[in-house]
C-alpha positions in Angstrom: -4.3 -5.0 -19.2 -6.9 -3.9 -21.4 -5.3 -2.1 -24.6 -7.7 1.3 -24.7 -6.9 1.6 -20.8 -3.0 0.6 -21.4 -2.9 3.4 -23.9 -4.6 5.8 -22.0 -2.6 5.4 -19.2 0.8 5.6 -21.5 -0.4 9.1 -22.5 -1.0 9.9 -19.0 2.6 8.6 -18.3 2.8 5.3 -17.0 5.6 3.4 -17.4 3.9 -0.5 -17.5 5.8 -3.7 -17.4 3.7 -6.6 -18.1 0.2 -5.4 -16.6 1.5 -3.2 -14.1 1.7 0.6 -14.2 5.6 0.6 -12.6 5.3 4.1 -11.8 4.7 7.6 -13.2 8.2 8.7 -13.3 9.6 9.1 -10.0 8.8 6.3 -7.5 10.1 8.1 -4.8 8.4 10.8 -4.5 5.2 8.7 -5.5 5.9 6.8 -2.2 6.2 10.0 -0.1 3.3 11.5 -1.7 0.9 8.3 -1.0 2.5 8.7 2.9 1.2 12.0 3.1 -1.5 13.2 0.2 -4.1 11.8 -1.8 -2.8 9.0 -4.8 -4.4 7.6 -7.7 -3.7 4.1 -8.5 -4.1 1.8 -11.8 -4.8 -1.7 -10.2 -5.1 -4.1 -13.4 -3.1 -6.2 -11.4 -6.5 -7.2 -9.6 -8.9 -8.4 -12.0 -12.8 -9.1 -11.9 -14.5 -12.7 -12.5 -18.0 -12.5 -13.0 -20.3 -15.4 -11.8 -23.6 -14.9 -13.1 -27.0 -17.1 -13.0 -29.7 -18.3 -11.4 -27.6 -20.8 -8.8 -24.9 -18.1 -8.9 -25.1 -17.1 -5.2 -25.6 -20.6 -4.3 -22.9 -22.3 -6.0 -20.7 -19.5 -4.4 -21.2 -20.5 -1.4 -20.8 -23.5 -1.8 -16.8 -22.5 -2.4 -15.8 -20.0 -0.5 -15.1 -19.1 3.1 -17.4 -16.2 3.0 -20.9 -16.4 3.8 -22.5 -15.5 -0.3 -26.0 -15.3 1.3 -25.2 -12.5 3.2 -23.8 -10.3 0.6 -26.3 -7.6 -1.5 -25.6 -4.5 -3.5 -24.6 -2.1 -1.1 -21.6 -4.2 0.7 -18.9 -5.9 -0.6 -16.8 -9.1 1.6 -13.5 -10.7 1.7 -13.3 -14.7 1.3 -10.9 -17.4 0.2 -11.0 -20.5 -2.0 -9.8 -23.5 -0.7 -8.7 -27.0 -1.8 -10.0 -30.1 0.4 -6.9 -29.7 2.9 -7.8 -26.1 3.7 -5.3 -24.3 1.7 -5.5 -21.0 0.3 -5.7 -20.7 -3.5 -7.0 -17.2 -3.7 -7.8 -14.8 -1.6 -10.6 -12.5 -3.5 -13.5 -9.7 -3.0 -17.1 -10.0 -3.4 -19.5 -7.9 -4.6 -22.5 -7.5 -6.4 -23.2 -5.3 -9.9 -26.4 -5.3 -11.3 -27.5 -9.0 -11.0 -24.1 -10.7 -11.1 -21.7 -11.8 -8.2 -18.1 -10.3 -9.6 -14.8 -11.6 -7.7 -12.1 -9.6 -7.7 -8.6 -11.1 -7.6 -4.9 -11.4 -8.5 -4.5 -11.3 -12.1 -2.3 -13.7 -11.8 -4.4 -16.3 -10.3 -7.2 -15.0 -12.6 -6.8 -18.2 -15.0 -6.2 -20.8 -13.0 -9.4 -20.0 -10.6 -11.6 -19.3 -13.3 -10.7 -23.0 -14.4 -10.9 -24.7 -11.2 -13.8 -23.5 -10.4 -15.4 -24.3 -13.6 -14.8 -27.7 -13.0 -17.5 -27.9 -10.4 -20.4 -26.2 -12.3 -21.5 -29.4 -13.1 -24.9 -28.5 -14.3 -25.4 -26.0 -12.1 -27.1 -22.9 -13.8 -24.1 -20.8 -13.3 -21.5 -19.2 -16.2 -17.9 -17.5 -15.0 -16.3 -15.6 -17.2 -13.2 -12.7 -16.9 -14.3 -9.3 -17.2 -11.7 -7.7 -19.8 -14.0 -5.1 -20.4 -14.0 -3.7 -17.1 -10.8 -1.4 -15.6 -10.3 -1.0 -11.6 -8.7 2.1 -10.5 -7.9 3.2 -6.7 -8.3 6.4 -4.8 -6.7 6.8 -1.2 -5.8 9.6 1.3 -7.4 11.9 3.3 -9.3 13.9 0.4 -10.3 10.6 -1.3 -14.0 10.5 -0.1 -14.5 14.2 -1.6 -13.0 13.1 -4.6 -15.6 10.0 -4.8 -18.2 12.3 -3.8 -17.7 14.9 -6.2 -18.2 12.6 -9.2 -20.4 9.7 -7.4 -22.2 10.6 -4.7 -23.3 8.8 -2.7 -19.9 7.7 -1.5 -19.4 5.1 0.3 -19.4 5.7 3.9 -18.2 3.2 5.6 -15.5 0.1 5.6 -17.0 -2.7 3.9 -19.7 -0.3 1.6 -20.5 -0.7 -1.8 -22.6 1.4 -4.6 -22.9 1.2 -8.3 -24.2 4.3 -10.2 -23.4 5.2 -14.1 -21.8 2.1 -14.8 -19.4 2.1 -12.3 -18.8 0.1 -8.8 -16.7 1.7 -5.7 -16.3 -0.2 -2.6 -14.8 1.2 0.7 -12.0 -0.4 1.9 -10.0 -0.2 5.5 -7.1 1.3 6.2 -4.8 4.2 8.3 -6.9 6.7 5.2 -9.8 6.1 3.6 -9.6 4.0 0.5 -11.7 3.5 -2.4 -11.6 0.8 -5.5 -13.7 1.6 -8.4 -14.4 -0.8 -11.4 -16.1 0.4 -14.6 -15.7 0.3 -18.5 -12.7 1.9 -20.1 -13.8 4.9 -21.1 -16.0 6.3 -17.9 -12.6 5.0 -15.5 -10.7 7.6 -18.1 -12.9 10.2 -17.5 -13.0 9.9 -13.9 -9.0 9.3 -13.7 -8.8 12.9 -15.5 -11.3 14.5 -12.6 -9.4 13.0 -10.4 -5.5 13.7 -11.3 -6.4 17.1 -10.7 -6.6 16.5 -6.9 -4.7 13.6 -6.4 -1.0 12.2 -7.7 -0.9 8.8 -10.0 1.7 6.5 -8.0 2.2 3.1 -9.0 0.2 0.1 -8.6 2.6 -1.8 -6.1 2.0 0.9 -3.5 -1.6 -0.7 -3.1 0.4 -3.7 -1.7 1.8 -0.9 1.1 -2.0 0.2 1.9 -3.0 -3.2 2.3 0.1 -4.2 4.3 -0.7 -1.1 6.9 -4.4 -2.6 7.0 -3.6 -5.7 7.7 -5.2 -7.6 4.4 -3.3 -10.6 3.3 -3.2 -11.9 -0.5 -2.3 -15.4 -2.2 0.0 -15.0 -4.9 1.7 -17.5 -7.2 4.7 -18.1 -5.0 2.2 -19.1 -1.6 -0.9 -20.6 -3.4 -2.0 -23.4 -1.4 0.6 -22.3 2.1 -1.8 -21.3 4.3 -4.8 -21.7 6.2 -6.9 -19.0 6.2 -6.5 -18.1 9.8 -2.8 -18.3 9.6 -3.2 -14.8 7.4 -5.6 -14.0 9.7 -8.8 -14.0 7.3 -10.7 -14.2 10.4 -10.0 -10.8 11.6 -11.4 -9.1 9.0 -14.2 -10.6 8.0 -12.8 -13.6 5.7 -14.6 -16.5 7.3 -17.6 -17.7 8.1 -18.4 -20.4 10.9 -22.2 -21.0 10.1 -22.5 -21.3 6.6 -22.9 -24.5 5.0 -19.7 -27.3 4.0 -17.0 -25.7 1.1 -13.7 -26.9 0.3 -11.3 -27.4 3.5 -14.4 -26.2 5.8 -13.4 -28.9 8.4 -10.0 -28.1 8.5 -10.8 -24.1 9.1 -13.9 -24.8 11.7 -11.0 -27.3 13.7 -8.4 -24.7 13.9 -11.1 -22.2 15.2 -13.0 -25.0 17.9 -9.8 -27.1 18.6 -7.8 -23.8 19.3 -4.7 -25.1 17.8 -3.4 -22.1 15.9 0.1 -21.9 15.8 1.1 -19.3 13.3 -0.4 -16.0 12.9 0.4 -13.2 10.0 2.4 -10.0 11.6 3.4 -6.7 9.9 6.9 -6.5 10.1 9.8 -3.9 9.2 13.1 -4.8 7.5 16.1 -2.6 6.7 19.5 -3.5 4.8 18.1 -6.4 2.7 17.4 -6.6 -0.7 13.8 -6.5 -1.8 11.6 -9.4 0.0 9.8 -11.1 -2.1 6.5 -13.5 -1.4 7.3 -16.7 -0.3 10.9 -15.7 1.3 11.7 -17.4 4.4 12.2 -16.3 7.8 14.1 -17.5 10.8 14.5 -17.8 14.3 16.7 -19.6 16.9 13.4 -21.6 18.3 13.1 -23.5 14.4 17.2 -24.1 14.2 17.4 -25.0 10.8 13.5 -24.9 10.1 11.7 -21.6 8.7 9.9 -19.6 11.0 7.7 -18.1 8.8 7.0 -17.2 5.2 6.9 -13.2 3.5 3.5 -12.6 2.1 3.7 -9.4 0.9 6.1 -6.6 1.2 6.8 -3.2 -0.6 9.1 -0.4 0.5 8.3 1.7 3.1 8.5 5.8 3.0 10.7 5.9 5.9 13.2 3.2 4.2 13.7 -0.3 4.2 10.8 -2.3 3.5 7.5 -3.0 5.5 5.6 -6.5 4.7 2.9 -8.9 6.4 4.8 -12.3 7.0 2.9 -15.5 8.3 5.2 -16.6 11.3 5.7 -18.9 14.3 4.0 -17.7 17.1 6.4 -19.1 19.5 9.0 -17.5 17.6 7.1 -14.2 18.4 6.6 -14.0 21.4 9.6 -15.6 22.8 12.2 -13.9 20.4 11.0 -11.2 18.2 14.3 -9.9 18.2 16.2 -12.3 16.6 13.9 -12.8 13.9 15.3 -13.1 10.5 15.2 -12.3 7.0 15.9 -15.3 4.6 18.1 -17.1 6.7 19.6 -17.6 10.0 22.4 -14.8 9.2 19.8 -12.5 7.5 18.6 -9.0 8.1 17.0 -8.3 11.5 13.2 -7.9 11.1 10.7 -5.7 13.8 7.3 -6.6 14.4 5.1 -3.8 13.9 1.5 -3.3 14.9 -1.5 -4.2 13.1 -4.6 -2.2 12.9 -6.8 -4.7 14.8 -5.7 -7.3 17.9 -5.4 -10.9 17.7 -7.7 -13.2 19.8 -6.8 -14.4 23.4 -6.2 -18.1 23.3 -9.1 -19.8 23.8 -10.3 -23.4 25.8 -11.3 -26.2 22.7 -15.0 -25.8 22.3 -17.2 -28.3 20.5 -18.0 -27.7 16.7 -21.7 -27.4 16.7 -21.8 -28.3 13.1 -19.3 -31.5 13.6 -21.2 -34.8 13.8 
């Protein structure tokens, strides 16, 4: 976490373990309040990698899932990095500032993709770098496009939007309430926090993870780097993938599983009570796998109403034939309930030829 920002946000009273603002002394009511009101969010736990240079763009999309050509100032886009086998390393954001491409990401992962990717520069005329100098801070509930407004308008007005004015970056995001991350140097993000706390309640950073989790929007963390392909976390549903760009790590592997139509896990939202916290990476069960997980936690926070609400990657078979007898951690575990997700999956489809496959 940056120090002048950690500092600041200690006055404001944050209680912060490692990088991540915990909560602001009663996560409780913070929950309720981000259920019902407008919340204010510190979200060092995502961090911004710039890619800048004259090949920048290219080399980008010669990486990701996402479709770099595509991408200009005023939108921002969802991709993944791959290795060769199709796996998920990172899920990240795109989106431009000023002349750079900027990847926002888990702070966790920050490291390792920063290195990884590095390592095929080559002598591309491309530099990637951390941004320590910048802080993101979120802004959700119903009075959060106001709040934008109010102190830079324009807004964004739709899902998927992006604008950079006075130093700083805001990009729309989707959700049940409209959502906003913005991304600027320490001391503007501390004056637009203290505009901002007047209307809406600081909550703490892990109830971003329940706003993505009602949208739908997987991550990769350290405990599932590298389990899933893309479209098992359903990074084709909003807008993570892209079937008519050129080749980038595990490229065949995602174009067969879309032409070859042989999908057989999807990511659900799902509802837990009784259990101890899940955690990424947990297992799931169902009779249909006897001994074999059925699926793997992604992400999960509590839920306002109690119990906790995740996204979980999980048989499909195991869905739709027995939903409810799926379990938490083991074949004994605490009953889960699939919930709804804010957009519908795909009919299954007939094999259709890869028009890019030779």
């Amino acid at each position: 976490m940056q120090p002048e920002w950690r500092e600041f946000l200690l006055r404001e009273g944050a209680t912060i373990e490692g990088d991540s603002v915990v909560h602001f002394g009663d996560p409780a009511r913070e929950l309720a309040h981000a259920a019902q009101g407008d919340a204010l969010l510190d979200l060092s736990t995502l961090a911004p990698v710039r890619v800048s240079g004259s090949e920048a763009g290219v080399f980008l999309g010669g990486q990701l899932t996402q479709d770099v050509r595509e991408l200009d100032a005023a939108h921002h886009r969802i991709g993944a990095y791959c290795t060769a086998q199709g796996r998920m390393l990172v899920i990240l954001r795109l989106f431009r500032r000023n002349s750079d491409y900027y990847a926002l990401l888990p702070y966790s992962l920050r490291d390792a993709t920063i290195e990884r990717l590095r390592r095929y520069v080559m002598r591309a005329k491309v530099q990637i770098a951390p941004t320590d100098a910048l802080v993101s801070v979120g802004i959700a509930g119903p009075g959060a496009p106001v709040l934008v407004e109010r102190v830079l308008a324009p807004a964004p007005a739709a899902t998927g939007d992006c604008t950079t004015r006075d130093d700083v970056s805001v990009l729309r995001l989707s959700g049940e309430v409209p959502r906003f991350i913005a991304i600027g140097p320490p001391a503007r993000m501390q004056s637009l926090w203290s505009d901002w706390r007047r209307h809406a309640h600081p909550v703490g950073a892990g109830i971003w993870d329940w706003y993505d989790i009602r949208a739908g929007l997987p991550t990769v963390l350290p405990q599932t780097t590298e389990a899933f392909v893309p479209q098992m976390a359903n990074l084709d549903l909003v807008g993570g993938i892209s079937l008519t760009k050129g080749c980038y790590p595990g490229q065949e592997i995602v174009a067969r599983m879309h032409y070859l139509g042989r999908l057989k896990q999807r990511m659900y939202r799902a509802h837990v009570v009784d259990a101890r916290a899940p955690q990424p990476g947990d297992s799931i069960h169902a009779p249909l796998m006897r001994e074999q997980s059925a699926g793997t936690v992604v992400m999960a926070h509590a839920s306002p109403g109690g119990g906790y609400e995740m996204l979980a990657v999980i048989q499909i078979a195991a869905v739709e034939t027995e939903a409810d007898a799926l379990r938490l951690h083991d074949a004994s575990g605490p009953s889960l309930a699939v919930l709804p997700l804010p957009y519908a999956f795909p009919a299954p489809s007939q094999p259709t030829r890869d028009p890019h496959a030779r």
